[in-house]
C-alpha positions in Angstrom: 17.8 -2.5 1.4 17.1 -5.9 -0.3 15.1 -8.2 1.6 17.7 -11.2 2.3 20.3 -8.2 3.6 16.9 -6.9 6.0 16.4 -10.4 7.2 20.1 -11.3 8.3 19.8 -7.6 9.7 16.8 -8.1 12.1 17.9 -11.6 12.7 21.1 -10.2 14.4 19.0 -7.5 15.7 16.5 -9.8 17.9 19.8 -12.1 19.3 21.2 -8.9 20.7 17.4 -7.0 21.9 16.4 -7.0 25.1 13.2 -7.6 26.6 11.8 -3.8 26.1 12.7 -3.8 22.5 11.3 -7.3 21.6 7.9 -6.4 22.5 7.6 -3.2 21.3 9.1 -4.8 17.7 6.6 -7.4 18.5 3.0 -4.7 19.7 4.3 -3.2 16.0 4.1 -6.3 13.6 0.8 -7.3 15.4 -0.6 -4.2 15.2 0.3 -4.2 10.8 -1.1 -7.7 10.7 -4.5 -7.2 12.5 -7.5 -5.4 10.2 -7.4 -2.1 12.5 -8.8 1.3 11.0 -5.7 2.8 8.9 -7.6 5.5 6.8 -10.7 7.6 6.7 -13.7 7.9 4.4 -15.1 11.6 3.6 -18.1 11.4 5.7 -15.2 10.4 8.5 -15.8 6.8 8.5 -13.3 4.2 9.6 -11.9 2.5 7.0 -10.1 -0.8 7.8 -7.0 -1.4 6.2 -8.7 -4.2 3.9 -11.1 -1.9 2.7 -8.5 1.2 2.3 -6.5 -1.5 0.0 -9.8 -2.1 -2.3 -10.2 1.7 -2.5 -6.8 2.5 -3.7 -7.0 -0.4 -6.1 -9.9 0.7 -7.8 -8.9 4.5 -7.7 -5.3 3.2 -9.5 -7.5 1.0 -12.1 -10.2 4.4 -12.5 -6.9 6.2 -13.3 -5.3 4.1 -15.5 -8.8 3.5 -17.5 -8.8 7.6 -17.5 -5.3 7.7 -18.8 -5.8 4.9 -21.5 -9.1 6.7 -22.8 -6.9 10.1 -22.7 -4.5 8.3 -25.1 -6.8 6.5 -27.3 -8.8 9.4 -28.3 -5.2 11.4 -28.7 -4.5 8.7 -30.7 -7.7 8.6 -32.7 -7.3 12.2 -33.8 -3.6 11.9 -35.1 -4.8 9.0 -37.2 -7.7 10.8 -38.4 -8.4 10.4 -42.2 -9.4 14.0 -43.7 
């Protein structure tokens, strides 16, 4: 669902919520906006959700490094001069 169609959507949504619903919507978005443990490291660690974004960052940038390497040194040998 595009965004502006999930705004007028939740809009409506709260007009027509009663109390019970509003502050469980509401316990929900602070809970995803507050830096609370979301993820694990393998020694079992809390990881906060700040620190579980770095990590997947750099594992995506470790992968995509891997993959361009993969393709440079495929590329490499194609080229090669005999």
């Amino acid at each position: 669902m595009k965004s502006i169609a999930l705004k007028v959507k939740i809009k409506h949504f709260l007009k027509t919520a009663d109390e019970k619903v509003l502050n469980i919507v509401g316990d929900g978005y602070e809970n995803y906006n507050q830096n609370k443990n979301v993820a694990f490291y393998s020694d079992l660690k809390p990881r906060c959700k700040q620190e579980h974004n770095i990590a997947i960052g750099s594992d995506r940038v470790k992968a995509i490094n891997l993959f361009l390497l993969k393709s440079l040194k495929k590329n490499k040998e194609m080229f090669k001069v005999v």
